[in-house]
C-alpha positions as a Markdown table, in Angstrom:
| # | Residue | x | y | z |
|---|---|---|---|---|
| 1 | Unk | 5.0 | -4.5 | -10.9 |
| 2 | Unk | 8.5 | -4.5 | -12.3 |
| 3 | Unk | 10.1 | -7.9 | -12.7 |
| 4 | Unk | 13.3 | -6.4 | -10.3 |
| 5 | Unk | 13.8 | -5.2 | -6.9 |
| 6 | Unk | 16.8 | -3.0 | -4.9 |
| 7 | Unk | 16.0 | -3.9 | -1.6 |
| 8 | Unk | 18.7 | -1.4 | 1.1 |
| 9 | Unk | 19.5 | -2.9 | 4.9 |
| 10 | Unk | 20.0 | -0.6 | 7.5 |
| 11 | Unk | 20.5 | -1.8 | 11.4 |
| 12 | Unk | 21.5 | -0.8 | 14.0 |
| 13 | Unk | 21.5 | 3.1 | 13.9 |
| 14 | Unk | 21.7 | 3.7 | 17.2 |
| 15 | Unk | 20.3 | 7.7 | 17.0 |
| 16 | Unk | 21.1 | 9.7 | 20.1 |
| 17 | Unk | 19.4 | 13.3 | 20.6 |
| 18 | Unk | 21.7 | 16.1 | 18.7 |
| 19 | Unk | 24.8 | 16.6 | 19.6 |
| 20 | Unk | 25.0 | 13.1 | 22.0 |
| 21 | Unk | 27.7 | 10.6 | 21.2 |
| 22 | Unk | 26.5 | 6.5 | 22.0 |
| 23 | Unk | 28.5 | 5.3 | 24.2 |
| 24 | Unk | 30.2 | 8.4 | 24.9 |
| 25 | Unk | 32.4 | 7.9 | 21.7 |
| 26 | Unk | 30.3 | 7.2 | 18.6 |
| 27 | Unk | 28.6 | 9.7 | 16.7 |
| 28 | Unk | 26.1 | 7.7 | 15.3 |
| 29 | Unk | 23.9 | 10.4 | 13.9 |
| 30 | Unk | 26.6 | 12.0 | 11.2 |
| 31 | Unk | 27.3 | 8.5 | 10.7 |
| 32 | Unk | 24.0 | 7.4 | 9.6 |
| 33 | Unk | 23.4 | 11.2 | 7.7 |
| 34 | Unk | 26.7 | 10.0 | 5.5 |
| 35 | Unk | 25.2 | 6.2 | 5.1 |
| 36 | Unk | 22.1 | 8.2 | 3.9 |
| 37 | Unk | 24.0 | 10.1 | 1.5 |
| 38 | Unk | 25.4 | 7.1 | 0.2 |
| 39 | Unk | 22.3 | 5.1 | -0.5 |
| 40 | Unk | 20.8 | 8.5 | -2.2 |
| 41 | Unk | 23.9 | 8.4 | -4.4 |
| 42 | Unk | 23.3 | 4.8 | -5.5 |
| 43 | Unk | 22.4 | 3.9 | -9.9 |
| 44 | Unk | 19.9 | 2.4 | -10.4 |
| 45 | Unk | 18.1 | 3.6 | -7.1 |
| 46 | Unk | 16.9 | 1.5 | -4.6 |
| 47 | Unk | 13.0 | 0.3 | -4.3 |
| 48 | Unk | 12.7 | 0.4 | -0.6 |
| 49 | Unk | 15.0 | 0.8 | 2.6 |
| 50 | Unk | 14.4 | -1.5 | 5.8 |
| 51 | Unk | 15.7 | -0.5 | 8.6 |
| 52 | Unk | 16.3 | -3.9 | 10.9 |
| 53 | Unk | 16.4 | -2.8 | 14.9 |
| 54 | Unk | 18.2 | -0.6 | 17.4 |
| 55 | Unk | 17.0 | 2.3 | 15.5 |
| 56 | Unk | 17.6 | 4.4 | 18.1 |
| 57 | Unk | 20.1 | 4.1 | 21.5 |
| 58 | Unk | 17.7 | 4.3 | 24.5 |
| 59 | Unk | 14.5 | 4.4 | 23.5 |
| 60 | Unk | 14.0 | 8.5 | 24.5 |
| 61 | Unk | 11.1 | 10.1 | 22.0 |
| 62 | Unk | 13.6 | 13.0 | 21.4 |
| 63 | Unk | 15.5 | 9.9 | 19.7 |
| 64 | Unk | 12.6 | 8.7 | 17.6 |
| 65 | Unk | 12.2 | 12.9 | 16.5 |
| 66 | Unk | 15.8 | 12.8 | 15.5 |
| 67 | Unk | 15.3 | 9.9 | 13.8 |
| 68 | Unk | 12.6 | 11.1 | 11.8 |
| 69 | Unk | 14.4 | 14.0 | 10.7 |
| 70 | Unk | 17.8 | 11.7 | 9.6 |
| 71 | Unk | 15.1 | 9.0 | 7.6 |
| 72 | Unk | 13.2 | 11.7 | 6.1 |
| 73 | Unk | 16.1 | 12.5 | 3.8 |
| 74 | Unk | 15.9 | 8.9 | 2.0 |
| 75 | Unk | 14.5 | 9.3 | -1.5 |
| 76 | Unk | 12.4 | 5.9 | -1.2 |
| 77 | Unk | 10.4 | 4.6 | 1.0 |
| 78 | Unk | 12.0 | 3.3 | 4.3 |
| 79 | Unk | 10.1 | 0.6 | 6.5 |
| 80 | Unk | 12.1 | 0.4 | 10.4 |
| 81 | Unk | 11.0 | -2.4 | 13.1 |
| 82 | Unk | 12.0 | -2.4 | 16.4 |
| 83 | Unk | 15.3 | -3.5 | 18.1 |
| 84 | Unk | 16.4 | -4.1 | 21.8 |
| 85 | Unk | 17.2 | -0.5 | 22.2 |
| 86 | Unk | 13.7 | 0.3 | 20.9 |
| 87 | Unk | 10.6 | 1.6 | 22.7 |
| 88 | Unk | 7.7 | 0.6 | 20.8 |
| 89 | Unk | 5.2 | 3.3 | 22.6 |
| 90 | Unk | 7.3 | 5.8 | 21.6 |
| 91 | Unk | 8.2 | 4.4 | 18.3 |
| 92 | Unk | 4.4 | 4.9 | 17.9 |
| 93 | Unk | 4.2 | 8.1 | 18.9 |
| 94 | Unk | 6.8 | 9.5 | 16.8 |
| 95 | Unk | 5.8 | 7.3 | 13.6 |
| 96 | Unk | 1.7 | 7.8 | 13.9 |
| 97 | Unk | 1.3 | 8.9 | 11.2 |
| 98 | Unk | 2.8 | 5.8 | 9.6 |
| 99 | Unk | 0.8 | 3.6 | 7.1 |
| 100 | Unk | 2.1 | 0.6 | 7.7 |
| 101 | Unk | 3.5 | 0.1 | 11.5 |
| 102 | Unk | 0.1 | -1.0 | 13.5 |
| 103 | Unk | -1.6 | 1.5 | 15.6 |
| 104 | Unk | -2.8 | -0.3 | 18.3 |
| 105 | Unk | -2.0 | -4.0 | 19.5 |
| 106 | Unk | 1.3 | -5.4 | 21.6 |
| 107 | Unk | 3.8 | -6.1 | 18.4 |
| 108 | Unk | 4.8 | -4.1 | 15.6 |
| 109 | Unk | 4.0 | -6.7 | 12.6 |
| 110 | Unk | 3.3 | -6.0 | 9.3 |
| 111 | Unk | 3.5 | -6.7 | 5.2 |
| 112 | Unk | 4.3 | -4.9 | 2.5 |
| 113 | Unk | 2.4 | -5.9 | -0.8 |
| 114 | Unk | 3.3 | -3.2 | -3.5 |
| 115 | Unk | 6.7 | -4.9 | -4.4 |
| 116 | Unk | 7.8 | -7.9 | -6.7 |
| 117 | Unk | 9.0 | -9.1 | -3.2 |
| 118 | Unk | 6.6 | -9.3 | -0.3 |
| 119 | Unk | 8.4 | -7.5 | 2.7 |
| 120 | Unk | 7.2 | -9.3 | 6.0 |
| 121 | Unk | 8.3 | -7.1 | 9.3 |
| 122 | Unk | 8.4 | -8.9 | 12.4 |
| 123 | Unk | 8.8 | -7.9 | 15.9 |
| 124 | Unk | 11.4 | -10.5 | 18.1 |
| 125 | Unk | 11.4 | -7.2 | 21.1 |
| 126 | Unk | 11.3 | -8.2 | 24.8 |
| 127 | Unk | 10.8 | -5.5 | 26.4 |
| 128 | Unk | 13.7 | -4.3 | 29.2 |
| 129 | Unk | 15.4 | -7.7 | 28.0 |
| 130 | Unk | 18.5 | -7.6 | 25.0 |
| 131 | Unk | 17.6 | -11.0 | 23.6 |
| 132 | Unk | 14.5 | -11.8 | 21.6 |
| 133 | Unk | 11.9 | -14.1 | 21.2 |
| 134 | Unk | 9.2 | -15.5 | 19.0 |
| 135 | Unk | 6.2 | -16.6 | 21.1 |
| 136 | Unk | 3.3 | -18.6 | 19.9 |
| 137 | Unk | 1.3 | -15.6 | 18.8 |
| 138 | Unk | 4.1 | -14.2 | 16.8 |
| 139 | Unk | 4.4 | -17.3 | 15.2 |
| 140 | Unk | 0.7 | -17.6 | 14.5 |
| 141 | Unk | 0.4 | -14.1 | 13.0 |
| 142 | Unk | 3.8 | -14.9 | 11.1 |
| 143 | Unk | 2.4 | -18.4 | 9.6 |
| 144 | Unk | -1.4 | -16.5 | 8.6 |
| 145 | Unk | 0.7 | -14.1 | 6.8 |
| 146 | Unk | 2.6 | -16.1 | 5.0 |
| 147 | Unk | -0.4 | -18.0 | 3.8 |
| 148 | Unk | -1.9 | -15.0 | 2.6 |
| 149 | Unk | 0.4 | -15.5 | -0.3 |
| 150 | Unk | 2.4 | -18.6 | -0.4 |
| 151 | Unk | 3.6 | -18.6 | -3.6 |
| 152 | Unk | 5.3 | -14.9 | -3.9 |
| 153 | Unk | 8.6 | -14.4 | -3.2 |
| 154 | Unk | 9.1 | -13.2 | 0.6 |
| 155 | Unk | 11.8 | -11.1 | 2.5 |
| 156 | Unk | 11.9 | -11.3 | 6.1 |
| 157 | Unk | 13.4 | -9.0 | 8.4 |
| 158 | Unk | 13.9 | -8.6 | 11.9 |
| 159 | Unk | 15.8 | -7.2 | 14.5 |
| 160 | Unk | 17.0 | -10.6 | 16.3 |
| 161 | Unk | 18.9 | -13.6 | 14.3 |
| 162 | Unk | 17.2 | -17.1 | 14.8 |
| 163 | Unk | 20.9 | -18.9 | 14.1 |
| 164 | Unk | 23.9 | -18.7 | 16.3 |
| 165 | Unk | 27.1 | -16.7 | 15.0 |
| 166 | Unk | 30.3 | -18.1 | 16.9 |
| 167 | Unk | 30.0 | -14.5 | 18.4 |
| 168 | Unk | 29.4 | -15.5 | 22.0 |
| 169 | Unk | 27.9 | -12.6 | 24.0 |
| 170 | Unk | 25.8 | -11.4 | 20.9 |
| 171 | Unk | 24.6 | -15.1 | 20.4 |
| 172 | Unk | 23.3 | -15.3 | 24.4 |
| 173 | Unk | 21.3 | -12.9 | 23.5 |
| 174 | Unk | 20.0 | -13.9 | 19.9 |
| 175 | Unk | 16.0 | -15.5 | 19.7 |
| 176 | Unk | 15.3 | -17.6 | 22.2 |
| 177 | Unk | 16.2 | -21.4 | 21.3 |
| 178 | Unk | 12.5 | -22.7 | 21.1 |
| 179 | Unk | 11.4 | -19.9 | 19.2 |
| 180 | Unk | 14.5 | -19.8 | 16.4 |
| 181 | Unk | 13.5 | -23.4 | 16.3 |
| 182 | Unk | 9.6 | -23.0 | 15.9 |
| 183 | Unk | 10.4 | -20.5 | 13.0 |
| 184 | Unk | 12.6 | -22.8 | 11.1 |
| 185 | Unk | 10.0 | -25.6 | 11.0 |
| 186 | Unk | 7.8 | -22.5 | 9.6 |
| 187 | Unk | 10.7 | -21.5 | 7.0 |
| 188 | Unk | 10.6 | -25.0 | 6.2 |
| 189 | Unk | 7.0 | -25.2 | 4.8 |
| 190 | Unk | 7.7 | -21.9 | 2.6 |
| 191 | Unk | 9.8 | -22.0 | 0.3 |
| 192 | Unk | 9.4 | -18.5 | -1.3 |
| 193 | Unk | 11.4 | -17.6 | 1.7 |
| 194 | Unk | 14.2 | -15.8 | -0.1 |
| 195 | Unk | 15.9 | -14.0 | 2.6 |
| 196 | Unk | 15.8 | -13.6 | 6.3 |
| 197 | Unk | 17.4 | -10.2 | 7.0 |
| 198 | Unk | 18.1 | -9.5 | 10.7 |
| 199 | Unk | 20.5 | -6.5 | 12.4 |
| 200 | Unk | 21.2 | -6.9 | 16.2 |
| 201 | Unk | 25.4 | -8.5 | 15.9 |
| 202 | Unk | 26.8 | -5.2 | 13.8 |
| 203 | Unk | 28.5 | -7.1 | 11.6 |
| 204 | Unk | 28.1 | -8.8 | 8.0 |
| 205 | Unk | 27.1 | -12.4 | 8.6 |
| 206 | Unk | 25.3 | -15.2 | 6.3 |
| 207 | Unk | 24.1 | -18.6 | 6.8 |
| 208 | Unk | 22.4 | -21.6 | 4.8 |
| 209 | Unk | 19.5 | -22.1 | 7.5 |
| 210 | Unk | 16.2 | -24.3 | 7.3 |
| 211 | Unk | 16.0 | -24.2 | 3.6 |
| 212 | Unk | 16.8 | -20.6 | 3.1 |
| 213 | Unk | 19.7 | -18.2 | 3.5 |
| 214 | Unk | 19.6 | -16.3 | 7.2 |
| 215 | Unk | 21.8 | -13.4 | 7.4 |
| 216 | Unk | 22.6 | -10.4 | 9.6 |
| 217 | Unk | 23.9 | -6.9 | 8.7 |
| 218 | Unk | 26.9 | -4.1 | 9.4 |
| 219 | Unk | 25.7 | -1.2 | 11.9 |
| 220 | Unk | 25.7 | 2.2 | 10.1 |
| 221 | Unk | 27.9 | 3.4 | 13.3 |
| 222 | Unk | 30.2 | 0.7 | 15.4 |
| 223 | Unk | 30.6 | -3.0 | 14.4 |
| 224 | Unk | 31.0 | -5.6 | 17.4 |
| 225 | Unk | 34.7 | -7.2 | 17.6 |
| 226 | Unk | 34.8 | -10.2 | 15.2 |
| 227 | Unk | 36.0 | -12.2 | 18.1 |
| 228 | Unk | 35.0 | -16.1 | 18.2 |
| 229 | Unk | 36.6 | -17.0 | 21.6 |
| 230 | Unk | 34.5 | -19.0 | 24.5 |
| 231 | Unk | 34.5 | -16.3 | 27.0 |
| 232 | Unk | 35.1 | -13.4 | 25.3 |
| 233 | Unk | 34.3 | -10.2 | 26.3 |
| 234 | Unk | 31.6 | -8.0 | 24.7 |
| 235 | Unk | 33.7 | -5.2 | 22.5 |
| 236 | Unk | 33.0 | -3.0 | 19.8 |
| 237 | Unk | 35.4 | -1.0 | 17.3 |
| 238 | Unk | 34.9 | 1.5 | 15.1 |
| 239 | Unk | 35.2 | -0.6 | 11.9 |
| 240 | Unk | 33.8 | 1.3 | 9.0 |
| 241 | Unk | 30.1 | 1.5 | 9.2 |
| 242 | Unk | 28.3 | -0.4 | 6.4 |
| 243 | Unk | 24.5 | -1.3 | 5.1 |
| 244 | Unk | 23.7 | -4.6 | 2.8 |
| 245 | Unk | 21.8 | -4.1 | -1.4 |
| 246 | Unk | 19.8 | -7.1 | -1.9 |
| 247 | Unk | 19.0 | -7.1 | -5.3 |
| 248 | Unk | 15.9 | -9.4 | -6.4 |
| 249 | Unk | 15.5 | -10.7 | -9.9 |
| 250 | Unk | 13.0 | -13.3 | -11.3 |
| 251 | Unk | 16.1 | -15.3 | -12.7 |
| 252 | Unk | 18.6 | -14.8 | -9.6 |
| 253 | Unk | 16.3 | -14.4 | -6.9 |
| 254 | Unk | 18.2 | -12.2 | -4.5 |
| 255 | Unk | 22.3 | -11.2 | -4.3 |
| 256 | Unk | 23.0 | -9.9 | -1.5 |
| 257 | Unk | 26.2 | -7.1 | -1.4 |
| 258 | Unk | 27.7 | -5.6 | 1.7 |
| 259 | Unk | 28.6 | -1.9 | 1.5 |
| 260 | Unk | 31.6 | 0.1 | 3.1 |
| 261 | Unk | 30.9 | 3.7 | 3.8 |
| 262 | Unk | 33.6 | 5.8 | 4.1 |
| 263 | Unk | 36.2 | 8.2 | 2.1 |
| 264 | Unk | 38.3 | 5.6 | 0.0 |
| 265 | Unk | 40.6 | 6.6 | -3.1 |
| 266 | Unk | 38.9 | 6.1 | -6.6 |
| 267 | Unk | 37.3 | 4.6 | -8.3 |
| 268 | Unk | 40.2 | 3.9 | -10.7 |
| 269 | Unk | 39.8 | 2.2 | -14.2 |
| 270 | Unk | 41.5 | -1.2 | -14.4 |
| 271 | Unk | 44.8 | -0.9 | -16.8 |
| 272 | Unk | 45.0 | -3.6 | -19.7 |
| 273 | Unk | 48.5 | -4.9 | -18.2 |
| 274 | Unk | 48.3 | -7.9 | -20.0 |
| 275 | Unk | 47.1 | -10.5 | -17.0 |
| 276 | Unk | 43.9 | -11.3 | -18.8 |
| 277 | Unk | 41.7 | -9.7 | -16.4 |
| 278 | Unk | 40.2 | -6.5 | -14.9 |
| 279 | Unk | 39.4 | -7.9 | -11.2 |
């Protein structure tokens, strides 16, 4: 095991079948072939992609096939769980031959051991519901897990965020209030816990939260309306899609970096004008 670690955050993907637009306007699938491009691109390249929820729109095995396809491009491995917009029977079906996602049982749990960083996937789905929720057995399986190995550093991710954003109609439907809470007294006794890394708000968020840093990522297609208003109504624009780099060092632990993907002049060297600095 090297004593680094690129760690690359998808979410919220949103894959329709070919030639189908989400929403009727977003074409999520050349969105997330260019985001794909982009992570390919990136020196040094990354360990591992994780993919954190709504991988797909509604759910449709045609979507999971396409989905397939798009992922299969990644140069590193790439490690998806479920979202709100997921199906997990037919996440299954399409994925089977997957070493890692369960084959058989209600949840789609599971950790990844061949890292410097342990990568812990966990499922917050409720089925036909848009908010999520970490029962009693979750939280069981979650707390034997993390006892497997208490003393290695540990990544997180899910679809769901446990914290609340200011982002009123995404945070009615966040984890469940007794859940997010049951997890942070959880987070509490572990303090390896370097990250939580969750999807479901399409937008770039971070939070100190029960001893550890909680934070949510960009969609690689439409971000939801930064709009912190009691009330509000539930938009979305089409900001520039984005993913998040964690980068894990035995030093730093992780540094987290958000990533704009689009076409954007440069890059430029920065002249010596004689300001004393480059930035």
């Amino acid at each position: 095991m090297g004593r680094s670690m690129i760690i690359v955050q998808l979410s919220d993907l949103h894959v329709r079948p070919p030639g189908v637009l989400a929403y009727g306007r977003v074409p999520t699938n050349d969105m997330l072939r260019e985001t794909i491009e982009h992570v390919n691109a990136l020196r040094p390249k990354p360990d591992v992609v994780l993919a954190t929820g709504d991988l797909v729109h509604a759910g449709d095995a045609e979507e999971y096939t396409m989905l397939r396809r798009l992922l299969a491009a990644l140069e590193m491995p790439v490690y998806v769980v479920p979202g709100n917009h997921d199906d997990r029977r037919n996440l299954r079906k399409i994925f089977d031959d997957s070493e890692y996602l369960p084959a058989d049982g209600e949840f789609l749990h599971y950790a990844i051991e061949d890292y410097p960083v342990r990568l812990i996937g966990l499922d917050t789905v409720v089925p036909g519901a848009a908010g999520g929720e970490l029962c009693e057995r979750r939280l069981a399986w979650l707390e034997e897990t993390l006892e497997v190995a208490p003393d290695r550093p540990t990544v997180i991710f899910m679809h769901h965020p446990p914290f609340r954003t200011g982002i009123e109609h995404m945070d009615v439907i966040a984890i469940k209030d007794a859940g997010a809470a049951a997890l942070g007294r959880l987070v509490e006794r572990h303090p390896r816990i370097e990250r939580i890394l969750c999807g479901h708000v399409h937008r770039a968020i971070q939070v100190r939260w029960r001893g550890t840093l909680a934070s949510t990522a960009p969609s690689t297609a439409h971000q939801v309306v930064l709009d912190l208003r009691s009330g509000a109504a539930g938009t979305f624009a089409m900001e520039p899609p984005g993913y998040q780099l964690h980068t894990w060092s035995k030093d730093l632990g992780i540094v987290s970096h958000t990533a704009t993907i689009g076409r954007f002049d440069g890059p430029y060297l920065f002249p010596d004008d004689g300001t004393g600095g480059v930035g």
